[in-house]
C-alpha positions in Angstrom: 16.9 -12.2 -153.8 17.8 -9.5 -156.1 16.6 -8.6 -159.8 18.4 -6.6 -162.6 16.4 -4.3 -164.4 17.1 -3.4 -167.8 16.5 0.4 -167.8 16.4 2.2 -171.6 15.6 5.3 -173.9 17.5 7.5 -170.8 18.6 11.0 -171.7 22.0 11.3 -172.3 22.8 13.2 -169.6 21.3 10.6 -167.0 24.3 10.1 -164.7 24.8 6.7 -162.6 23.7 8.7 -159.5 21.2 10.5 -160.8 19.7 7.0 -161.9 20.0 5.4 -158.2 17.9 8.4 -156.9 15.2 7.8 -159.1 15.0 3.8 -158.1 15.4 4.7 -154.8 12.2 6.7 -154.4 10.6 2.8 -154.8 12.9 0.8 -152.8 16.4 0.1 -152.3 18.7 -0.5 -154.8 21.6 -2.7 -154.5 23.2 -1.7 -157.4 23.0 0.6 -160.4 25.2 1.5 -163.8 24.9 3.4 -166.6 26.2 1.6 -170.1 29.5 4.2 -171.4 30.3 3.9 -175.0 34.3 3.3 -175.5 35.2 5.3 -178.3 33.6 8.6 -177.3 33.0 8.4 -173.3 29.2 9.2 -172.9 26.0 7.3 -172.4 24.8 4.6 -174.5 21.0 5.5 -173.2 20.3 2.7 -171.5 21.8 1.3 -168.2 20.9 -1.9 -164.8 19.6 -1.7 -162.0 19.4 -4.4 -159.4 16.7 -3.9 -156.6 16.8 -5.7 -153.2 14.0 -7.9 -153.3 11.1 -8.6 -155.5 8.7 -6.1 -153.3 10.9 -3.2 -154.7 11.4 -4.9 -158.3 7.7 -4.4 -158.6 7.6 -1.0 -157.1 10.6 -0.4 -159.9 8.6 -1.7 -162.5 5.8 0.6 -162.2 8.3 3.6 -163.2 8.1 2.3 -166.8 7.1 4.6 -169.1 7.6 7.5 -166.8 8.8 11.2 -168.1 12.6 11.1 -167.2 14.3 13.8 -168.7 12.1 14.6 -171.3 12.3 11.0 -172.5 10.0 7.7 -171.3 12.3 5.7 -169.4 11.3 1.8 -170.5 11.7 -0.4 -167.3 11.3 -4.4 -168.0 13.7 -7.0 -166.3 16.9 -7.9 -167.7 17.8 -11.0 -169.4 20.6 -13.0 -169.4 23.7 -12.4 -171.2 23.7 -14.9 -174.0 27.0 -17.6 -173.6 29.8 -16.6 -176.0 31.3 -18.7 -178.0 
């Protein structure tokens, strides 16, 4: 079953690729985005993940606080989206 990580504090720069290569050094990632801002067309910082399985969610999880960058990536699972009203 797959898990969505919540991946923050990213350099700006971080590009969607460049993000699945890192996650894929620990296992295989089914899917992976980077958040764009919508008036200005760059990074938010922060982005999801989704690993394959929980063996590579852990692996994943043990990149928190890694140098990324410059910057300590924070890796934690995501929540759920809140229901809007």
């Amino acid at each position: 079953m797959a898990k969505k990580l919540f991946v923050g504090n990213l350099n700006y720069t971080v590009t969607t690729d460049e993000l699945k290569a890192i996650f894929s050094t620990v296992g295989e990632v089914e899917d992976c985005n980077i958040v764009i801002d919508k008036l200005n067309n760059r990074s938010r910082g922060f982005g999801f993940v989704t690993m394959k399985n929980d063996t590579d969610l852990a692996a994943a999880l043990a990149l928190d606080g890694t140098d990324q960058g410059g910057r300590n990536m924070v890796v934690k699972e995501a929540l759920p989206r809140p229901d809007r009203v």
